[in-house]
N, C-alpha and C positions, 0 to 999 in steps of 0.2 A: 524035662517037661516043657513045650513050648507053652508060652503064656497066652490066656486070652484077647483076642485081636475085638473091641469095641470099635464100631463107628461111625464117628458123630457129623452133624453139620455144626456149624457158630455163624453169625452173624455180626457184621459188624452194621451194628444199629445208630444210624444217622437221622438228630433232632437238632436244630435249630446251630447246626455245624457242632453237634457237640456228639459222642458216643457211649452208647448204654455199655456200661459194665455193670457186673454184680456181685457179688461174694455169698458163695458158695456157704451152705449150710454147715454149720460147725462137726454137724453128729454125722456129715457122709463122709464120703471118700473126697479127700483135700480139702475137707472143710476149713473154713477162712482164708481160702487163698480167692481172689477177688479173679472172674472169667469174662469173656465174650459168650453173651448164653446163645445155648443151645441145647442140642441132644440127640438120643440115640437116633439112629434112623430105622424103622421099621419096616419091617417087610413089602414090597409095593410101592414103594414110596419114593419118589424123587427129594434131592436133598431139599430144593426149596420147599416141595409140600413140607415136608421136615420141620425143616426152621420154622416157618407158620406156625404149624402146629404146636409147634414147643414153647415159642414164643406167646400164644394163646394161653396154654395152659400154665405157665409160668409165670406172665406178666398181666394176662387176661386183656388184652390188646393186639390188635389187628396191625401188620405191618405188610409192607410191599418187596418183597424180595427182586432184587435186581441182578447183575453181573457177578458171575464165578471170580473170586479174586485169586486163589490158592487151595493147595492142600498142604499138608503136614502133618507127621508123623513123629510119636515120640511114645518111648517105653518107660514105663515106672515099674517100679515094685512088683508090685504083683499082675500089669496088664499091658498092652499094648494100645495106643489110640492112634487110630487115623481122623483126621478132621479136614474136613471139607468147608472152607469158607466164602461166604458171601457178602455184599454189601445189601444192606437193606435200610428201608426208610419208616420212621414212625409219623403220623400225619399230625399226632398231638391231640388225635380224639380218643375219648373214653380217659378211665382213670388207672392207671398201673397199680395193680395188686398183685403184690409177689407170693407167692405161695410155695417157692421151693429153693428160696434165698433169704439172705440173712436181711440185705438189704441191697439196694439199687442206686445206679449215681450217673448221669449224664455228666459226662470232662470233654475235654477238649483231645485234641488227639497227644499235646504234647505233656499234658496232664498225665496220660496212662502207669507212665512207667513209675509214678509215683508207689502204685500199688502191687503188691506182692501177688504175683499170677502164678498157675500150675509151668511147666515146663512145654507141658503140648503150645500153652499160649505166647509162650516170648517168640517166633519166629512169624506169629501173627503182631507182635509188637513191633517185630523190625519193619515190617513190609509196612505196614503203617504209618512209620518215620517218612517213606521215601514216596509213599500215597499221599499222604497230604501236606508236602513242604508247598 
């Protein structure tokens, strides 16, 4: 049985040189593994509309999507994800309210790898390394 193909955009969210990650809600799927947020892409949708949106409903804050960096592909268990990444920018207005994460954390880029990410996320780790030396 071929597996479910999901696919998502991520943003790499850039604040005061530093990057939003967040960790994943314990009771989903990879819960406590800390991600680049994002989400499904819906029907009509360009990944940036995407990421906006996700990121609204997510974080409850308005961000400015910029330059395609990557994509990447990675099978688990039970699913297939493609991910489509962007850089994107928070302006630092309004107040972040997570509503689909455990909790949230602006690091630095060389900070990241401290935290334990899904597998779709380490090839978005690497490119990162070699983005911001």
């Amino acid at each position: 049985m071929d597996k479910k193909l999901i696919t998502v955009t991520a943003g790499i969210i850039e604040y005061e040189n530093k990057i939003l990650i967040a960790e994943r809600r314990k009771d989903k799927s990879l819960g406590g593994l800390w991600e680049f947020p994002g989400g499904k892409i819906e029907q009509g949708e360009t990944c940036p509309e995407t990421l906006k949106r996700e990121i609204k409903e997510e974080f409850d804050i308005d961000i400015q999507v910029g330059k395609y960096l990557m994509e990447t592909e990675h099978e688990y268990a039970d699913f297939c994800l493609k991910m489509y990444v962007y850089q994107a920018e928070w302006d630092g207005k309004g107040e972040i309210r997570i509503c689909d994460h455990e909790q949230y954390r602006f690091v630095l880029p060389d900070e990241i790898e401290q935290f334990e990410m899904p597998g779709a996320d380490l090839p978005v780790l690497d490119f990162i390394r070699g983005y911001f030396k």
